[in-house]
VEXSE-542231 format. One record per residue (C-alpha): x, y, z; residue number from 1. Coordinates in Angstrom, 3 decimals. Example, Ala and Ser with C-alpha at 12.3 -4.5 7.8 and 13.67 -1.06 7.14 Angstrom:
BEGIN
+----------+----------+----------+------+
:       c1 :       c2 :       c3 : resi :
+----------+----------+----------+------+
:   12.300 :   -4.500 :    7.800 :    1 :
:   13.670 :   -1.060 :    7.140 :    2 :
+----------+----------+----------+------+
This chain:
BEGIN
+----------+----------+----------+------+
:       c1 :       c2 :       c3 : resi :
+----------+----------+----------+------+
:    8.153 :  -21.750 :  -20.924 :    1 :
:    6.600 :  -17.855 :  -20.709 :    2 :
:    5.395 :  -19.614 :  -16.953 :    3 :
:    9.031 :  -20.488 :  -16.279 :    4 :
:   10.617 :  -17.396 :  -16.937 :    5 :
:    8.391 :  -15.167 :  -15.081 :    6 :
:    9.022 :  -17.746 :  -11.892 :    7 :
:   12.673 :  -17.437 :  -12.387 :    8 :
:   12.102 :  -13.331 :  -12.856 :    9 :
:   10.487 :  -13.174 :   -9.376 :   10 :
:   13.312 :  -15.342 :   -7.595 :   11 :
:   15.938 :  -13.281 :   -8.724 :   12 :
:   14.470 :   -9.859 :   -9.332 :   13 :
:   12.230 :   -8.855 :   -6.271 :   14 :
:    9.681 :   -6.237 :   -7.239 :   15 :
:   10.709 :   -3.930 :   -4.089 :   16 :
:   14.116 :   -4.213 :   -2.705 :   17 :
:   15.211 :   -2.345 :    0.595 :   18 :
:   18.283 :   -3.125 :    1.765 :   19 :
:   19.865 :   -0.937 :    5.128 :   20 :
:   17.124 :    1.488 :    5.290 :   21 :
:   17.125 :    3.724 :    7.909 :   22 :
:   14.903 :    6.850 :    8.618 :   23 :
:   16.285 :    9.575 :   11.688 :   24 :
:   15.123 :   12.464 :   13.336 :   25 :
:   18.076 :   14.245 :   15.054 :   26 :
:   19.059 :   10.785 :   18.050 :   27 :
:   15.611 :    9.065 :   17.506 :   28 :
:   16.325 :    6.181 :   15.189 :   29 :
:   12.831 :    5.798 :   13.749 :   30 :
:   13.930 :    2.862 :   11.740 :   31 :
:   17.546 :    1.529 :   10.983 :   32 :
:   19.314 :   -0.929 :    8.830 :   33 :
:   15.712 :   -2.342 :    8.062 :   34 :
:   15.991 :   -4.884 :    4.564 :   35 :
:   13.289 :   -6.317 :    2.887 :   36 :
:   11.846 :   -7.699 :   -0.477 :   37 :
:    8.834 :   -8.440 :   -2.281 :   38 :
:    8.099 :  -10.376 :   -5.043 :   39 :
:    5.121 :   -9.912 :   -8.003 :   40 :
:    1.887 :  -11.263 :   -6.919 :   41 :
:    2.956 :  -11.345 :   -2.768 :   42 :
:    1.517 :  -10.199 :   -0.016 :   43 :
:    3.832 :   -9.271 :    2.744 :   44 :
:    2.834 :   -7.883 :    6.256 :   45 :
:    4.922 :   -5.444 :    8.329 :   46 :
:    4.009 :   -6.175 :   12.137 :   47 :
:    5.019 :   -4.945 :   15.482 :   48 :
:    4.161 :   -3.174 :   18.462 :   49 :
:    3.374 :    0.266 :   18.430 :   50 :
:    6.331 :    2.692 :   17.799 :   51 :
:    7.837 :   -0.202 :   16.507 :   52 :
:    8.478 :    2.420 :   12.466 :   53 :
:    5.937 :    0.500 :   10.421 :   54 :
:    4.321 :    3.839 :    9.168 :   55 :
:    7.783 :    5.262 :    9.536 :   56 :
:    8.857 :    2.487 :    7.151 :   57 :
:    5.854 :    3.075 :    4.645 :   58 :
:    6.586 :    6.690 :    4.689 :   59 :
:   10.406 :    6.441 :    2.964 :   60 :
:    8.921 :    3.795 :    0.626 :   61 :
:    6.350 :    6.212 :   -0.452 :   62 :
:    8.274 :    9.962 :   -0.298 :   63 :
:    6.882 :   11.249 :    2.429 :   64 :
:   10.301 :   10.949 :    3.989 :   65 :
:   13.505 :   11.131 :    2.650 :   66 :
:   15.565 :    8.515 :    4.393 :   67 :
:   18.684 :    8.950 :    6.382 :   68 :
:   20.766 :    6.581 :    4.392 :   69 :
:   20.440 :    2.720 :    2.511 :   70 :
:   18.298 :    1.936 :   -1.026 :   71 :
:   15.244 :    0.988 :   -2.198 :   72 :
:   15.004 :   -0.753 :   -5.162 :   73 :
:   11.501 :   -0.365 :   -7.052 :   74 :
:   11.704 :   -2.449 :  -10.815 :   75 :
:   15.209 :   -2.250 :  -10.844 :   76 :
:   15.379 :    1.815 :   -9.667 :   77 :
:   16.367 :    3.504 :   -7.234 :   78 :
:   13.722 :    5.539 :   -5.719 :   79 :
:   14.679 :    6.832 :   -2.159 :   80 :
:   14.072 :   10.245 :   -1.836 :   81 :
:   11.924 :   10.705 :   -4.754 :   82 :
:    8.599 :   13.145 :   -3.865 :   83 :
:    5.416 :   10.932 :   -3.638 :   84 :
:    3.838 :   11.867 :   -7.001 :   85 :
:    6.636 :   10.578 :   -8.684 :   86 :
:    6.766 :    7.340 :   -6.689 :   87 :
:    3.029 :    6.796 :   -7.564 :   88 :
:    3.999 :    7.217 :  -11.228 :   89 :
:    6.210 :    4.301 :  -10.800 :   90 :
:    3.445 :    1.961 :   -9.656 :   91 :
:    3.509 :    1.650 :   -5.844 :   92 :
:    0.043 :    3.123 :   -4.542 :   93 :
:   -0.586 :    3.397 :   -0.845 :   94 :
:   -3.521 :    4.168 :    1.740 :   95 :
:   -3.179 :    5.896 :    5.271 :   96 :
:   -3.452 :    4.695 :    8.852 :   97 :
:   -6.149 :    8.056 :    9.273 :   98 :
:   -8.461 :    8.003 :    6.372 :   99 :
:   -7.714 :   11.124 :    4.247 :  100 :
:  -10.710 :   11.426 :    1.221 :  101 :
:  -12.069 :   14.751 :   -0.027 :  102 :
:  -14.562 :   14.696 :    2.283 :  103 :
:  -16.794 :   17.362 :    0.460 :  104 :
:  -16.239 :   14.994 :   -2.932 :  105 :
:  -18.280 :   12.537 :   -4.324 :  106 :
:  -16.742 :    8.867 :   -4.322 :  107 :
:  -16.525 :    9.091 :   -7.840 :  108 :
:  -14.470 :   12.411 :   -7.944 :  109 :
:  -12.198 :   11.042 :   -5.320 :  110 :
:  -11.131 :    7.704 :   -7.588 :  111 :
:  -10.914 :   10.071 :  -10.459 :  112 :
:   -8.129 :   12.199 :   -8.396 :  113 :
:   -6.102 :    9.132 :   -7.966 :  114 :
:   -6.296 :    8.873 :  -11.776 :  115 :
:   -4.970 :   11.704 :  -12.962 :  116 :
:   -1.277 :   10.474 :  -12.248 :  117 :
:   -1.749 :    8.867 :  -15.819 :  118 :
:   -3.234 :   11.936 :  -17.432 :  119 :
:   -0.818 :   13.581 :  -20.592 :  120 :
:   -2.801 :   16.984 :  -20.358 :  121 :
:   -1.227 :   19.661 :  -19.082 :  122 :
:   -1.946 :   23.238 :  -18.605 :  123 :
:   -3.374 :   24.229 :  -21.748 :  124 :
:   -5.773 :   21.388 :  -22.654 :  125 :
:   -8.145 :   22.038 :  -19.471 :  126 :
:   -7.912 :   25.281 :  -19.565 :  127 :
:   -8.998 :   25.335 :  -23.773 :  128 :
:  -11.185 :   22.496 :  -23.376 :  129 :
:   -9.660 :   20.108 :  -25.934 :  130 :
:  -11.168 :   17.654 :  -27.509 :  131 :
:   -8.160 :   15.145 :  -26.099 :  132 :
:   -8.681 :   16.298 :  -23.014 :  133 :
:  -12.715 :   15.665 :  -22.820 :  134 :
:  -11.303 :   12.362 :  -24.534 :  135 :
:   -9.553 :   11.394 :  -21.648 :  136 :
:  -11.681 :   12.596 :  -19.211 :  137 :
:  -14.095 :   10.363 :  -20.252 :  138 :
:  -11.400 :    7.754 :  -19.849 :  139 :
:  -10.771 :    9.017 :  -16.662 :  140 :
:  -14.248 :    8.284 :  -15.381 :  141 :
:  -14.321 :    5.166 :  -16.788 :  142 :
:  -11.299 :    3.745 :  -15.414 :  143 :
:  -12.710 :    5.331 :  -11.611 :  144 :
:  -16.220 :    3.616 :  -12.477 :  145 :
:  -13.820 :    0.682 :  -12.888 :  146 :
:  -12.476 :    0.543 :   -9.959 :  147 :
:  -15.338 :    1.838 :   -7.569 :  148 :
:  -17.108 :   -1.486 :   -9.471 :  149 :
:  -14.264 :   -3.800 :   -8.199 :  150 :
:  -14.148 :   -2.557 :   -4.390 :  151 :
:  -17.943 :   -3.308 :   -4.667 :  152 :
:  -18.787 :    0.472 :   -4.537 :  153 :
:  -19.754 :    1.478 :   -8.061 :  154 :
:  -23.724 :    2.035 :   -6.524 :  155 :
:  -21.779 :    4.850 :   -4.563 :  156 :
:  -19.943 :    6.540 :   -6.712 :  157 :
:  -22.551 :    9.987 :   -5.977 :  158 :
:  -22.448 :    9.989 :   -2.843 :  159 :
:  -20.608 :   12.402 :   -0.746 :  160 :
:  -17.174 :   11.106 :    1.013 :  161 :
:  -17.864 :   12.351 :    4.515 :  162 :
:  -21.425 :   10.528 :    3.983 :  163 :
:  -20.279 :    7.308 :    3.548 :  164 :
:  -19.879 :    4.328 :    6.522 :  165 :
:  -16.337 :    4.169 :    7.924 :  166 :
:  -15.840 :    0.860 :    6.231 :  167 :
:  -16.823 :    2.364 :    2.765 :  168 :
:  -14.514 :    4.683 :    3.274 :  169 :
:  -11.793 :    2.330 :    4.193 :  170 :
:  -12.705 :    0.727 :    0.476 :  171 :
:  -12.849 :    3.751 :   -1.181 :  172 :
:   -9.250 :    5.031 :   -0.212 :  173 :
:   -8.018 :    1.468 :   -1.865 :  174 :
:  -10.264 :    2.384 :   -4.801 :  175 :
:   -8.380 :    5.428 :   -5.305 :  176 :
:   -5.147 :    3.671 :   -4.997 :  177 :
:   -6.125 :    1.417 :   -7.166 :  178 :
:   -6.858 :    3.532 :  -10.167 :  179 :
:   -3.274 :    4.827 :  -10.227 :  180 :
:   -2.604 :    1.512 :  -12.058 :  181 :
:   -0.056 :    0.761 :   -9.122 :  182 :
:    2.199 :   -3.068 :   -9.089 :  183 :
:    2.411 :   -2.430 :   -5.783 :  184 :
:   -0.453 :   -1.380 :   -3.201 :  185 :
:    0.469 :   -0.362 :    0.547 :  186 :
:   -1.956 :   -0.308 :    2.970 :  187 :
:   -1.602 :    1.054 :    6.288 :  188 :
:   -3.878 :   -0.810 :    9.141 :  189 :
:   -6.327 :   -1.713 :    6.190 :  190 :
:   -8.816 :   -3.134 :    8.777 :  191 :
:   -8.515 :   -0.556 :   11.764 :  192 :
:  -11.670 :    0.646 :   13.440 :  193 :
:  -13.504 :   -2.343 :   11.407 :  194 :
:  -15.954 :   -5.020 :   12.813 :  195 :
:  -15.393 :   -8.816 :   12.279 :  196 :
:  -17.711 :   -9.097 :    9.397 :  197 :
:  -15.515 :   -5.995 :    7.343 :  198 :
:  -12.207 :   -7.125 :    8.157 :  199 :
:  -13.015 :  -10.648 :    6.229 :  200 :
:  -14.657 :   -8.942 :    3.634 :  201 :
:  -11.429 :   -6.565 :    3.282 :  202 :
:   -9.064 :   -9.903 :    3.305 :  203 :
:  -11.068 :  -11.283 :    0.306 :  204 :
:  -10.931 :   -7.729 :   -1.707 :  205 :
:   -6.698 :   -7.877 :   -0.981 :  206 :
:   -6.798 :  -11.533 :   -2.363 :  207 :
:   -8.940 :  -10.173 :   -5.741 :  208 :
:   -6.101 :   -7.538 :   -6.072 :  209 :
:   -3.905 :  -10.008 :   -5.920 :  210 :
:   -5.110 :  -11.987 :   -8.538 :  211 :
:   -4.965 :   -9.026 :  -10.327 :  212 :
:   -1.354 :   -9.291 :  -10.216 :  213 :
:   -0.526 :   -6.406 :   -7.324 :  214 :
:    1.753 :   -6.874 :   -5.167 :  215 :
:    0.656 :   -6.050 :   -1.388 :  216 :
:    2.527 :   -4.797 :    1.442 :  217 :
:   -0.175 :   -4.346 :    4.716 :  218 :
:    0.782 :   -2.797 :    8.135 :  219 :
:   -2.015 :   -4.856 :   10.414 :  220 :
:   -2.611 :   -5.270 :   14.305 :  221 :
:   -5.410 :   -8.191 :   13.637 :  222 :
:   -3.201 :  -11.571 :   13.725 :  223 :
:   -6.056 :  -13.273 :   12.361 :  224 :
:   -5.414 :  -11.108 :    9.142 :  225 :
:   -1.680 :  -11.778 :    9.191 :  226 :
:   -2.659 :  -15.524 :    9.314 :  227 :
:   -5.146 :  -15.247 :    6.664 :  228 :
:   -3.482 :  -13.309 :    4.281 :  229 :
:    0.144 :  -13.158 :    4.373 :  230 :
:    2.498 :  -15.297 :    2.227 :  231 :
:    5.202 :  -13.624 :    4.858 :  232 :
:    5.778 :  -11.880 :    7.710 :  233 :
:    8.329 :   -8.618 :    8.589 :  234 :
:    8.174 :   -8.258 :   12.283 :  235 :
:    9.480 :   -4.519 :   13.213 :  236 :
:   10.501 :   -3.585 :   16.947 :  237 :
:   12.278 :   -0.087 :   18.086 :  238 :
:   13.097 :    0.372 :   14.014 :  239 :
:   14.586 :   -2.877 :   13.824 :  240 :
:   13.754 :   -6.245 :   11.858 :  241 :
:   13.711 :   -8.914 :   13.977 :  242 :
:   12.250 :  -11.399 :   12.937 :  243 :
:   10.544 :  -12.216 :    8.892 :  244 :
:    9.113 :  -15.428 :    7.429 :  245 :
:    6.148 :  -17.603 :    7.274 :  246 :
:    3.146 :  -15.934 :    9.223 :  247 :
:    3.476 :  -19.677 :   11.735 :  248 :
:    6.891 :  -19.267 :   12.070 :  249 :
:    6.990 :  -15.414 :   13.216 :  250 :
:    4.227 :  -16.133 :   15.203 :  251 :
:    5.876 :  -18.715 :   17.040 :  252 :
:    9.513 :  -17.000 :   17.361 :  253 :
:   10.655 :  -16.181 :   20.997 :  254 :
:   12.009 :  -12.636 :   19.856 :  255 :
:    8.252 :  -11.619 :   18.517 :  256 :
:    6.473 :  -12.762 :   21.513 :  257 :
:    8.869 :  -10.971 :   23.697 :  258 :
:    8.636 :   -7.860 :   21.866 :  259 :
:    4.645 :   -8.203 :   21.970 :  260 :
:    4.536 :   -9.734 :   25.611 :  261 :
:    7.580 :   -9.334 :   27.354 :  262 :
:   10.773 :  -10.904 :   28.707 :  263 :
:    8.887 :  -12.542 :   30.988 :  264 :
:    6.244 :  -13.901 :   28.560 :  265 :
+----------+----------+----------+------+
């Protein structure tokens, strides 16, 4: 019975709802009238050529823009137009096309920055040197250890950012995400700048997270990653959706191969 009802909970109550989402700058229609779910446990992929408003796209979900006009619906809430930090609060985590660490921070240090969205201190407790606040830094580090051990990186954790491999880095940005205790994780171009060997390595850490029970939402230009890892499939050209399903069907559908290829194609 518990099984049933959370089935029945994801079919009618999508984790993320967007419905005519659009994002402007003065004519330039970045996105417009863009819709889109996701359900608990799913991983969806945003694809498209470039300039098609993927990252536009992730940026509303996340705060860094405001959105012209439409809704997304995160749990039930309304949070377009939130600022980031309070977004992350909620549970949706994300990771950037251009890496962005603390480059002059240990790995460690950098998952333990993510964390501190579910710190209670405030002001005083740091600055007096509470016991509940060495309390919870100690929880702090734990929880980072945590999830450095789970990206495969907990041997790392002393090492310098700017010192580490680009793929490490790549792992440790999700690592950070990760210990803001999100339900949802975006990842923007997860497997840019990687070699064959990384990118199947990064499909089978998304997979663990979602067995975790994350949701994931993935801009990615490798369509042997969409293939491998997408339960479905948003295709995005000139700000609009046109096409979404199964990752066979989009591939497959005459709009997306003329927005990739060409009329003539």
């Amino acid at each position: 019975m518990p099984e049933f009802r959370e089935s029945t909970e994801r079919r009618t109550s999508p984790l993320l709802c967007i419905t005519g989402l659009a994002q402007h700058f003065g004519g330039l229609k970045a996105i417009d009238q863009v819709a889109l779910s996701i359900d608990r446990r799913e991983i969806v992929s945003v694809i498209g050529p470039n300039g098609a408003g993927k990252t536009t796209l992730f940026n509303v979900l996340t705060g860094v823009y405001p959105g012209t006009r439409g809704e997304i619906q995160f749990k039930g809430q309304p949070i377009r137009g939130l600022p980031s930090h309070r977004i992350t609060a909620l549970g949706i985590a994300r990771t950037f096309q251009n890496i962005r660490l603390f480059s002059n921070m240990t790995a460690l240090e950098n998952v333990m920055v993510g964390r501190h969205c579910r710190s209670s201190q405030r002001l005083l407790g740091p600055l007096l040197r509470w016991p509940s606040f060495k309390t919870e830094e100690r929880a702090i580090e734990a929880a980072a250890k945590d999830a450095l051990g789970f990206v495969g990186m907990l041997s790392c954790g002393n090492e310098l950012a700017k010192n580490l491999p680009y793929g490490l880095q790549r792992r440790l940005e999700i690592a950070r995400a990760l210990a803001t205790e999100p339900e949802l994780l975006i990842l923007d171009e997860p497997t840019a700048g990687m070699n064959p060997t990384e990118s199947r390595d990064l499909v089978e850490l998304v997979m663990r997270v979602r067995e975790r029970g994350i949701a994931v939402m993935l801009i990615e230009h490798q369509m042997r990653v969409v293939m491998d890892i997408s339960d479905r499939v948003a295709v995005l050209d000139y700000g609009l959706k046109i096409a979404e399903g199964k990752p066979h069907e989009v591939v497959s559908d005459p709009k997306v191969i003329e927005a990739y290829l060409g009329k003539g194609a």
